[in-house]
N, CA, C and O atoms as a printed pandas DataFrame, in Angstrom:
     atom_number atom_name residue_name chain_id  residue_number  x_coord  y_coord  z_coord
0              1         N          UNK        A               1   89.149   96.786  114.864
1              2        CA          UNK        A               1   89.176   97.345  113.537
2              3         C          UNK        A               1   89.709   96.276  112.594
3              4         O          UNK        A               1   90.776   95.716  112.847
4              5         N          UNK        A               2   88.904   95.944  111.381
5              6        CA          UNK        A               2   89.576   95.085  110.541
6              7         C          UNK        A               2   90.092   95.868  109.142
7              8         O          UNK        A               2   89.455   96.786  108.625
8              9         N          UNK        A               3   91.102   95.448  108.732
9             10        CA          UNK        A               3   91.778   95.842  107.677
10            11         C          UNK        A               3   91.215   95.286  105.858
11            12         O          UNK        A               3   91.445   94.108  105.582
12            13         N          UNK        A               4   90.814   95.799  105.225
13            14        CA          UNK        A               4   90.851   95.126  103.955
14            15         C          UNK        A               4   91.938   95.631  102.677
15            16         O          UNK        A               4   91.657   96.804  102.426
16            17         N          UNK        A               5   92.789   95.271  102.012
17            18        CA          UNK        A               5   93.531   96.475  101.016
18            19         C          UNK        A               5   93.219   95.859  100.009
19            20         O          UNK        A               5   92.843   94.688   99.937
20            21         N          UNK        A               6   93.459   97.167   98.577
21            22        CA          UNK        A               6   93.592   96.526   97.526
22            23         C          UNK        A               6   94.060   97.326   96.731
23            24         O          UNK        A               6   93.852   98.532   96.856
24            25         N          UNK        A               7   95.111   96.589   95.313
25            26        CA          UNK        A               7   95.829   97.501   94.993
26            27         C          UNK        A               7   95.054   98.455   93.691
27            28         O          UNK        A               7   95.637   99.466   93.298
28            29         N          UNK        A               8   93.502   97.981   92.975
29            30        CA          UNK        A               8   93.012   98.379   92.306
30            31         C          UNK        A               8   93.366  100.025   91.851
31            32         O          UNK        A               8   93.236  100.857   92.748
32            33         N          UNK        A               9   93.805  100.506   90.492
33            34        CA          UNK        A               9   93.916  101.724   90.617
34            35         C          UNK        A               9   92.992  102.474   90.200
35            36         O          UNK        A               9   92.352  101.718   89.469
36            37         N          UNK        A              10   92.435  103.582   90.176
37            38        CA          UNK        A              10   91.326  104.300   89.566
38            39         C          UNK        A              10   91.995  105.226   88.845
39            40         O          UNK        A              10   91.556  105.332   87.700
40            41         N          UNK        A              11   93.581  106.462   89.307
41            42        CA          UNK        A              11   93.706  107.291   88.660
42            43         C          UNK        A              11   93.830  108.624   89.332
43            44         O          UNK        A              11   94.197  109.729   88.934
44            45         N          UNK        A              12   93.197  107.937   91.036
45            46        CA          UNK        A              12   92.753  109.297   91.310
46            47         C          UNK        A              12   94.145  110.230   92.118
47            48         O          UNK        A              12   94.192  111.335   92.657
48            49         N          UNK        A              13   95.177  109.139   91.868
49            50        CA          UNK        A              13   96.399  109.806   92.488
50            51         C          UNK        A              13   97.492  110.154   91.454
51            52         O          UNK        A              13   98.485  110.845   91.682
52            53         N          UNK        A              14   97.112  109.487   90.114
53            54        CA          UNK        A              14   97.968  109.954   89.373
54            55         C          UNK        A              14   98.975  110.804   88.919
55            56         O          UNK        A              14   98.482  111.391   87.956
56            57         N          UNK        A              15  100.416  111.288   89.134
57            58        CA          UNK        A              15  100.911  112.245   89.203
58            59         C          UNK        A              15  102.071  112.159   87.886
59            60         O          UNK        A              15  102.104  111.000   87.473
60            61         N          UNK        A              16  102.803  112.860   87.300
61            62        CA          UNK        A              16  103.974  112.523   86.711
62            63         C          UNK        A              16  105.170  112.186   87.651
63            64         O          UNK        A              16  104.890  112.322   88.842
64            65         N          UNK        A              17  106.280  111.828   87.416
65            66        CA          UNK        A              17  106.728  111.190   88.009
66            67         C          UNK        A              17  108.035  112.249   88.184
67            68         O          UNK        A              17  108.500  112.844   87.211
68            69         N          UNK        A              18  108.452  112.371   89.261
69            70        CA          UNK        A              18  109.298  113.516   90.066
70            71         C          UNK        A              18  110.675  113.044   90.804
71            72         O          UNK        A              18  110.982  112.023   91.419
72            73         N          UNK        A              19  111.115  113.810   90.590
73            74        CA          UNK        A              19  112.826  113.275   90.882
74            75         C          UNK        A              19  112.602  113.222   92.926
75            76         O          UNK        A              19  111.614  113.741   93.446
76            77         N          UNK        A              20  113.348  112.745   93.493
77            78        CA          UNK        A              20  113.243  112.617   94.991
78            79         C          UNK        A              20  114.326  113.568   95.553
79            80         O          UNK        A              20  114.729  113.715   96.707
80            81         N          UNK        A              21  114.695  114.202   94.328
81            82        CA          UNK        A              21  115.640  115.644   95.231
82            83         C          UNK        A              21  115.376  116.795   94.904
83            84         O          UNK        A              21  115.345  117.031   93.696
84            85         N          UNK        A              22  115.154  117.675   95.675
85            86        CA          UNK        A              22  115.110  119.472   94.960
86            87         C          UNK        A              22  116.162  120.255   95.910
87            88         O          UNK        A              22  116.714  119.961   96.970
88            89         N          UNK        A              23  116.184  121.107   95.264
89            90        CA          UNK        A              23  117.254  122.600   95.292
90            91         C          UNK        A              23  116.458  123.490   96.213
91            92         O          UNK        A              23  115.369  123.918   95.828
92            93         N          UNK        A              24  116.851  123.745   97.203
93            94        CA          UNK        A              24  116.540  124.611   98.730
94            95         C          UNK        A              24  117.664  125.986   98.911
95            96         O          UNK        A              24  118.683  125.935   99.600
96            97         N          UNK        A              25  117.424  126.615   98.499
97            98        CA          UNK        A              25  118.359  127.853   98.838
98            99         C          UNK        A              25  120.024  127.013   98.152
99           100         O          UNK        A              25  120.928  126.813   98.964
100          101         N          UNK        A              26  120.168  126.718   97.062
101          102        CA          UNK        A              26  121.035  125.889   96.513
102          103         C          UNK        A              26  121.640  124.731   97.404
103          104         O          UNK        A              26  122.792  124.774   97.837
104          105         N          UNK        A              27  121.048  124.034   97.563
105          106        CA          UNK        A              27  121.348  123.152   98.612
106          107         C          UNK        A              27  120.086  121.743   98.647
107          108         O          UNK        A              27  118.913  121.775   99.019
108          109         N          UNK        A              28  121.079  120.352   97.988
109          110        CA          UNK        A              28  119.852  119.496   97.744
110          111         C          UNK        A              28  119.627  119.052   99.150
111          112         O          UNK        A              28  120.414  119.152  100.091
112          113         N          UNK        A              29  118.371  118.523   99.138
113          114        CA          UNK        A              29  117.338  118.544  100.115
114          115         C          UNK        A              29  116.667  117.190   99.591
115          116         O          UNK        A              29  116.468  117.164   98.377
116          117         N          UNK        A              30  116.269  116.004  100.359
117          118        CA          UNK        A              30  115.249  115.132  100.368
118          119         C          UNK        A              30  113.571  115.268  100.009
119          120         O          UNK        A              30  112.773  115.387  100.940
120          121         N          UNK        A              31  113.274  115.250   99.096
121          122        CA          UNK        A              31  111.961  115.499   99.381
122          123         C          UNK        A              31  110.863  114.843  100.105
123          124         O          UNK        A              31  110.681  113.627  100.175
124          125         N          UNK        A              32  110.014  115.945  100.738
125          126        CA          UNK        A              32  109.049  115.397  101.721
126          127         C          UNK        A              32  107.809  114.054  100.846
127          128         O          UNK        A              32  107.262  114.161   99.749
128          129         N          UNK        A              33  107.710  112.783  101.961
129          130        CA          UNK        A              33  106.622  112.253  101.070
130          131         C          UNK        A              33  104.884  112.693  101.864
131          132         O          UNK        A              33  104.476  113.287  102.862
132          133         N          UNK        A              34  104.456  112.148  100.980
133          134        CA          UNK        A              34  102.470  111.968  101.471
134          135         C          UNK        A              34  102.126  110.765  100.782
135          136         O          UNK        A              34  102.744  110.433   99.770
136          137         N          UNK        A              35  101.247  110.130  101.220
137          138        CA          UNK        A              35  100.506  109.341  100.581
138          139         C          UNK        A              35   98.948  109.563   99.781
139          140         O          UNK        A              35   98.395  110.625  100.069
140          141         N          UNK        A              36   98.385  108.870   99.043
141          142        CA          UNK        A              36   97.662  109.296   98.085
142          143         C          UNK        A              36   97.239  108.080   98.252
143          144         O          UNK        A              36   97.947  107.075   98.297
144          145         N          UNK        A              37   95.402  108.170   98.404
145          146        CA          UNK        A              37   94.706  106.680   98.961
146          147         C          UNK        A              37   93.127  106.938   98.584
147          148         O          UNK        A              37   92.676  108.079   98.486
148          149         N          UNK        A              38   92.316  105.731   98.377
149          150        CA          UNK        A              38   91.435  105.909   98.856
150          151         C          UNK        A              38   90.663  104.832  100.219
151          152         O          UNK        A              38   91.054  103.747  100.650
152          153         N          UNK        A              39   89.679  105.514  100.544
153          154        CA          UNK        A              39   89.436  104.388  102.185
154          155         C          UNK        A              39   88.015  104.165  101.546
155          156         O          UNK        A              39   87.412  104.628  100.578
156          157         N          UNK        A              40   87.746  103.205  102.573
157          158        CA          UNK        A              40   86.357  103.223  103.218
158          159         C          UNK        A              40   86.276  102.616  104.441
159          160         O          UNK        A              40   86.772  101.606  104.940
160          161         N          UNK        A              41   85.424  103.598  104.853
161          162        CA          UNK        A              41   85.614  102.751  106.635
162          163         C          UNK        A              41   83.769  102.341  107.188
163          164         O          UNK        A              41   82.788  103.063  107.008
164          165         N          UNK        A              42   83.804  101.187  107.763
165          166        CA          UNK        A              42   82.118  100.838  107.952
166          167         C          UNK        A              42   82.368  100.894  109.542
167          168         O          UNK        A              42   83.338  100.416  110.130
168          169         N          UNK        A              43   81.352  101.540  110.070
169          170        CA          UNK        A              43   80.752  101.435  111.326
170          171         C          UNK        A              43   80.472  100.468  112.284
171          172         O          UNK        A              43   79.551   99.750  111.895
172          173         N          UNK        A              44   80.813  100.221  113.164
173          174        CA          UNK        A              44   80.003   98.748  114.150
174          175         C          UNK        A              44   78.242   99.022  114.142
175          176         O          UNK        A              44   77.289   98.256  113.998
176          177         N          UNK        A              45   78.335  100.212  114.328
177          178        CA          UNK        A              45   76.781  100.445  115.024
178          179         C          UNK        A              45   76.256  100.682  113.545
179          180         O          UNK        A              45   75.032  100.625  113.665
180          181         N          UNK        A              46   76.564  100.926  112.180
181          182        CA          UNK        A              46   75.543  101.155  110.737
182          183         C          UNK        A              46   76.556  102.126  110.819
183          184         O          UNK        A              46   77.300  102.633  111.658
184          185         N          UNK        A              47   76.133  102.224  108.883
185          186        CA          UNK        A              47   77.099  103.775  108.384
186          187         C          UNK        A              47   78.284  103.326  107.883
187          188         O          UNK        A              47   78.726  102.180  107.978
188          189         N          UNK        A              48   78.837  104.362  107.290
189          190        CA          UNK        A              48   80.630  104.896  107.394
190          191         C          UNK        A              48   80.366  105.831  106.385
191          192         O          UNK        A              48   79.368  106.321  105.857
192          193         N          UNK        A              49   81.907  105.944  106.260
193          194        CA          UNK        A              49   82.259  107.008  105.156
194          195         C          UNK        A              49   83.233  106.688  104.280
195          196         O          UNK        A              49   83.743  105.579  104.442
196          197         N          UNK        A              50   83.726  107.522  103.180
197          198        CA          UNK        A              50   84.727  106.764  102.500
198          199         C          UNK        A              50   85.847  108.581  102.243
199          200         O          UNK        A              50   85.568  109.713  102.638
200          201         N          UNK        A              51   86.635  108.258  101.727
201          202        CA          UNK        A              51   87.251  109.220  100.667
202          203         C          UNK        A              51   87.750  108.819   99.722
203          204         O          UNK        A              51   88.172  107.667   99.825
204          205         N          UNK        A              52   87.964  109.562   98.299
205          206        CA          UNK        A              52   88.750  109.454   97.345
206          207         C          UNK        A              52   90.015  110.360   97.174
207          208         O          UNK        A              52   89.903  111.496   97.635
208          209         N          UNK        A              53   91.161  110.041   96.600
209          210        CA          UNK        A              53   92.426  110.804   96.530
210          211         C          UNK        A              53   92.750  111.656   97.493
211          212         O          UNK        A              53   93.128  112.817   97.342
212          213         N          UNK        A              54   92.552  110.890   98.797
213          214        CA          UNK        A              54   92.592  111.585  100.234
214          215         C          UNK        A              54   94.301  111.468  100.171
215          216         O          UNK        A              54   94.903  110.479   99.755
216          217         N          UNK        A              55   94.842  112.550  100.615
217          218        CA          UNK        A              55   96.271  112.591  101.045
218          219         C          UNK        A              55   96.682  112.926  102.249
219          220         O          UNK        A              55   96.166  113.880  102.832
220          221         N          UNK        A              56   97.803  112.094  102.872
221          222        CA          UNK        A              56   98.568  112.428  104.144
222          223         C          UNK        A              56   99.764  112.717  103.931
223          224         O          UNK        A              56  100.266  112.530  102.822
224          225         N          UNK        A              57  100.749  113.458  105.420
225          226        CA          UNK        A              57  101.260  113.687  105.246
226          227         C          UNK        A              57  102.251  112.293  105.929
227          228         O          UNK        A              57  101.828  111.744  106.946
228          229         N          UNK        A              58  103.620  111.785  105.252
229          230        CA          UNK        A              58  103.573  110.477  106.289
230          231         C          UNK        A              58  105.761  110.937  106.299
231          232         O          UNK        A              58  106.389  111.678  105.543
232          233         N          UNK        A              59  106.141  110.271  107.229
233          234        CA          UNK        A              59  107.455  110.261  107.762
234          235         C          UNK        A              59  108.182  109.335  107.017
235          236         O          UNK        A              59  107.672  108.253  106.725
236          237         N          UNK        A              60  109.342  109.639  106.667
237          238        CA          UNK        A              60  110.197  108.118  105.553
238          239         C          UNK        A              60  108.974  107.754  104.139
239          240         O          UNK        A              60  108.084  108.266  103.459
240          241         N          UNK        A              61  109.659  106.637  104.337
241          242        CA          UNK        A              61  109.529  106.323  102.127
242          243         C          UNK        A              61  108.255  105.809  101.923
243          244         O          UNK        A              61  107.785  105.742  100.788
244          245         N          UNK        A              62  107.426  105.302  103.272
245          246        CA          UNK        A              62  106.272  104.172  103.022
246          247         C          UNK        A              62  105.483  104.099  104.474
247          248         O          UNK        A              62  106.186  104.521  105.393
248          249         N          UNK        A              63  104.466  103.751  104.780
249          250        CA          UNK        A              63  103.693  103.513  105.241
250          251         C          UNK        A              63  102.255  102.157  105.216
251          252         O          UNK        A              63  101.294  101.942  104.477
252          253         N          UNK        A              64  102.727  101.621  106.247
253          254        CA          UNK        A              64  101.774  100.162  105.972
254          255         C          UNK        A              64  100.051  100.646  106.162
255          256         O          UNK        A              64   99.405  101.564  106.668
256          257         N          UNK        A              65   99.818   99.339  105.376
257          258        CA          UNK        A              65   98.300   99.910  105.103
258          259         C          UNK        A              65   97.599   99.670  106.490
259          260         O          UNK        A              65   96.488  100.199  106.451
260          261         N          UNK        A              66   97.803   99.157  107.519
261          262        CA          UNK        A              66   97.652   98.708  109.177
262          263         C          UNK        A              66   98.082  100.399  109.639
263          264         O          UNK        A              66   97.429  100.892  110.559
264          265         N          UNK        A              67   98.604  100.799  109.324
265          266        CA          UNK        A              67   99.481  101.892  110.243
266          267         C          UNK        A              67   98.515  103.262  109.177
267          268         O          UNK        A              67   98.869  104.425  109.368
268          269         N          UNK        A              68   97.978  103.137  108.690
269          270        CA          UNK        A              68   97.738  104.427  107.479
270          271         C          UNK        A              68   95.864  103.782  108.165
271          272         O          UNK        A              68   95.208  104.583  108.831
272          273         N          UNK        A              69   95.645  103.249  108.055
273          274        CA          UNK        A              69   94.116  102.699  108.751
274          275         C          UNK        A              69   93.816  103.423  110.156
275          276         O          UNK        A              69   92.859  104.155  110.407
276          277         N          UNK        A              70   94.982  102.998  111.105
277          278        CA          UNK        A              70   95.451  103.838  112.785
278          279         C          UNK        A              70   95.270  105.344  112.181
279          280         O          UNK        A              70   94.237  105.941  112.482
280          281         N          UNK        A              71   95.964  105.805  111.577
281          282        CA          UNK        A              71   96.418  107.368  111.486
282          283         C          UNK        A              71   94.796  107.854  111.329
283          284         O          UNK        A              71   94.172  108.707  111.961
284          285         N          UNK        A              72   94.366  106.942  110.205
285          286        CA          UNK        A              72   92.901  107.994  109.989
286          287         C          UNK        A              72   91.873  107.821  110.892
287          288         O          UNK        A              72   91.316  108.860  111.248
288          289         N          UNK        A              73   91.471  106.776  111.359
289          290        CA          UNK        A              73   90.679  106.729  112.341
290          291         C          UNK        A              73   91.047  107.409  113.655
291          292         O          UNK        A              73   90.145  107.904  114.331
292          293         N          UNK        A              74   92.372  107.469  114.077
293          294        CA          UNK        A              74   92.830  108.261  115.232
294          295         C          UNK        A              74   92.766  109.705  114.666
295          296         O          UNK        A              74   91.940  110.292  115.366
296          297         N          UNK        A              75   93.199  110.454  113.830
297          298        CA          UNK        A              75   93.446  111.375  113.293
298          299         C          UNK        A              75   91.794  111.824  112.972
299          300         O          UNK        A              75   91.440  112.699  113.762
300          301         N          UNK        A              76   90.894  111.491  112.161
301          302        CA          UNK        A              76   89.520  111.819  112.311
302          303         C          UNK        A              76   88.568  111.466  114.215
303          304         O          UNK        A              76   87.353  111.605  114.358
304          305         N          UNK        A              77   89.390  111.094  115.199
305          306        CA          UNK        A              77   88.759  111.092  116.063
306          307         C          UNK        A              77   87.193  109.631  116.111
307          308         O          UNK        A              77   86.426  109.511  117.067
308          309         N          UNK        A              78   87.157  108.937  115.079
309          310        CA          UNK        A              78   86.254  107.942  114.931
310          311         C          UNK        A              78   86.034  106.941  115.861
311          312         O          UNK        A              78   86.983  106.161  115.782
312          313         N          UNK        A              79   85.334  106.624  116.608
313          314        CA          UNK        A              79   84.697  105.637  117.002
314          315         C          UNK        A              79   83.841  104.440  116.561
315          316         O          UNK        A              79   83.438  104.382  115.399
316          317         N          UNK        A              80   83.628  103.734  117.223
317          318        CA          UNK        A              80   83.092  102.160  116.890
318          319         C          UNK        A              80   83.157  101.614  115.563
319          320         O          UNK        A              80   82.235  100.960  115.076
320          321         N          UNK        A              81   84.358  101.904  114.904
321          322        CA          UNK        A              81   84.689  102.280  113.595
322          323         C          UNK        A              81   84.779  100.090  113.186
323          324         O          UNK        A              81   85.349   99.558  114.139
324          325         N          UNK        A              82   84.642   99.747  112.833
325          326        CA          UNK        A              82   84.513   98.260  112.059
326          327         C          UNK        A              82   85.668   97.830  110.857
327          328         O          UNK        A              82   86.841   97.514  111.056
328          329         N          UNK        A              83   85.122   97.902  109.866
329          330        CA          UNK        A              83   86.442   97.604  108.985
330          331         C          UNK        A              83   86.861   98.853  108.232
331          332         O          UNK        A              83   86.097   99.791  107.999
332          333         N          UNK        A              84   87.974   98.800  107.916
333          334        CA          UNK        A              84   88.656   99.724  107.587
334          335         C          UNK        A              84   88.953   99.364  106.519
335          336         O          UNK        A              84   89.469   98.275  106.771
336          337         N          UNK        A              85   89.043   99.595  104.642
337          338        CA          UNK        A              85   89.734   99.346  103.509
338          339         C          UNK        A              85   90.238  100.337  102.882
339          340         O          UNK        A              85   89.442  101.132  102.383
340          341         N          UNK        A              86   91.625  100.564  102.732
341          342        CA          UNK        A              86   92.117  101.389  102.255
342          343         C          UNK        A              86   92.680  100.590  100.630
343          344         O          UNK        A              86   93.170   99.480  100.423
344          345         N          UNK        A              87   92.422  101.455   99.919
345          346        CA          UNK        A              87   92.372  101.338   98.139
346          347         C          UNK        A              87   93.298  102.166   97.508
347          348         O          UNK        A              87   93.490  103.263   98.032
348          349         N          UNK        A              88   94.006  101.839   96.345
349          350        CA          UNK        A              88   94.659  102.614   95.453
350          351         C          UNK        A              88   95.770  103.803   95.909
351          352         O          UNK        A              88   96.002  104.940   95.498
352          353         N          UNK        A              89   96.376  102.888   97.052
353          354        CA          UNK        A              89   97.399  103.498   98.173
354          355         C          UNK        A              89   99.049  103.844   96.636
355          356         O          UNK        A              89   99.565  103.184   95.734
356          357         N          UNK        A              90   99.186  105.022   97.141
357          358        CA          UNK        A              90  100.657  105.546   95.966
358          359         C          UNK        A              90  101.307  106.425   97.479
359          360         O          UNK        A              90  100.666  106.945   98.393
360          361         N          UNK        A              91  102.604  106.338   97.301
361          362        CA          UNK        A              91  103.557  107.408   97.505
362          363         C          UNK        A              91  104.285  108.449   96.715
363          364         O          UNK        A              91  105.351  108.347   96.107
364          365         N          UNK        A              92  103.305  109.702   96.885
365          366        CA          UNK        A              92  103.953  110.694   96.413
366          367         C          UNK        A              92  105.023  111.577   96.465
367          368         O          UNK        A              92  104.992  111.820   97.672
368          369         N          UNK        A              93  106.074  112.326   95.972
369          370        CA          UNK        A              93  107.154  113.242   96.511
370          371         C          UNK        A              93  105.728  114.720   96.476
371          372         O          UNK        A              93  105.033  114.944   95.485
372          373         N          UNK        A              94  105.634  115.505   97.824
373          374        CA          UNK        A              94  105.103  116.917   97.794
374          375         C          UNK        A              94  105.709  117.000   99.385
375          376         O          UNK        A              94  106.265  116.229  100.167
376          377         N          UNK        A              95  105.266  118.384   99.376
377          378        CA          UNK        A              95  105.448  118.948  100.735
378          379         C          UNK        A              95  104.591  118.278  101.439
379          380         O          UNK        A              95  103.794  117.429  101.042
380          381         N          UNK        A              96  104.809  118.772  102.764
381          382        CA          UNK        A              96  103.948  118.125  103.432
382          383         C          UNK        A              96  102.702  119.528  103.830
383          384         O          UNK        A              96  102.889  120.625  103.305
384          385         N          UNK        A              97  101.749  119.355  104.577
385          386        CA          UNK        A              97  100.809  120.077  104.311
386          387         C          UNK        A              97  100.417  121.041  105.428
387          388         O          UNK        A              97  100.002  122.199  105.433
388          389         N          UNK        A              98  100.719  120.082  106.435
389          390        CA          UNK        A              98  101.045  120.323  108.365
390          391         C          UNK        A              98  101.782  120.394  109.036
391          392         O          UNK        A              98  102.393  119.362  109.315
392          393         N          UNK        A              99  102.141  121.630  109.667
393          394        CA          UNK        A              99  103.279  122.045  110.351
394          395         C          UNK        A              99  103.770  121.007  111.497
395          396         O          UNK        A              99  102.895  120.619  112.271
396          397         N          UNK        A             100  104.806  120.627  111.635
397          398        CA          UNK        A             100  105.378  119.753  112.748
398          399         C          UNK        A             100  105.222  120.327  113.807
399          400         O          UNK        A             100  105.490  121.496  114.088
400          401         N          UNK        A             101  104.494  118.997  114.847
401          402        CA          UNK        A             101  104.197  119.806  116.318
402          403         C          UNK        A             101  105.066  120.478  116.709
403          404         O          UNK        A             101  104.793  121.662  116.512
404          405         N          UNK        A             102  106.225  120.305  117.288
405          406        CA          UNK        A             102  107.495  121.542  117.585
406          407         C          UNK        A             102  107.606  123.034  116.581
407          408         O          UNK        A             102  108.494  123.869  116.750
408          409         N          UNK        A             103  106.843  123.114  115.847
409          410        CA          UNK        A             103  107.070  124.687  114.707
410          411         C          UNK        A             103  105.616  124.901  115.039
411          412         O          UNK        A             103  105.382  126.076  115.324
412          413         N          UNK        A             104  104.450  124.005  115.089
413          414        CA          UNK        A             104  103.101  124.968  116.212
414          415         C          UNK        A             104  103.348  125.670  117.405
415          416         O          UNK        A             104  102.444  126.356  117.883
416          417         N          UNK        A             105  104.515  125.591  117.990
417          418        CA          UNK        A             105  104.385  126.038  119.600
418          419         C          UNK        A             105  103.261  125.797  120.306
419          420         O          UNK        A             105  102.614  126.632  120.938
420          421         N          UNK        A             106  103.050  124.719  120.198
421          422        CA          UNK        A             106  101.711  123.930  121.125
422          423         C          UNK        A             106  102.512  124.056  122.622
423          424         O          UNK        A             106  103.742  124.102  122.654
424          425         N          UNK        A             107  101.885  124.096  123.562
425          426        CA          UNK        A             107  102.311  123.803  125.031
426          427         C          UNK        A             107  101.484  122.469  125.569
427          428         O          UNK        A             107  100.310  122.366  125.214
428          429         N          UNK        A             108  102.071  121.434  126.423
429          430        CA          UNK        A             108  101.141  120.636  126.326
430          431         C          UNK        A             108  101.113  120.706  128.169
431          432         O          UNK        A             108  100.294  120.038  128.800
């Protein structure tokens, strides 16, 4: 998989800008981050796909654009996947969107 980034912005993550603490049953609390991106990913064999103002949900303050490339291609299940460019990468303060494996009661 090859990597391309760039910091070009379009807009499409644009948010106002939000304090990094909120009030939880009176009680400050960290807020959860996500990231806010767009990709495109090309195929070995022909093809790809892209997204715009695609969001994840990600752990701590930041996420490398190498490690956010892994997540989606592992995370969409993709194969013979070629280069990978992720675009107009922001860190947002929101919830996150997906329950933490331990609160699914998955059995493995």
């Amino acid at each position: 998989m090859v990597l391309k980034t760039s910091t070009m912005n379009t807009g499409q993550c644009d948010l106002d800008e939000v304090t990094t603490l909120q009030i939880r049953n009176g009680t400050r609390a960290m807020v959860e981050k996500r990231v806010c991106f767009d990709f495109e990913i090309d195929f070995s064999n022909g093809g790809g796909i892209q997204g715009q103002g695609f969001r994840l949900d990600i752990e701590g303050d930041d996420i490398s654009d190498d490690d956010l490339a892994r997540y989606i291609v592992d995370d969409m299940r993709l194969l013979m996947v070629g280069e990978v460019r992720i675009l107009n990468k922001r860190i947002i303060d929101e919830p996150h969107k997906r329950k933490a494996l331990e609160e699914k009661g998955s059995t493995a």
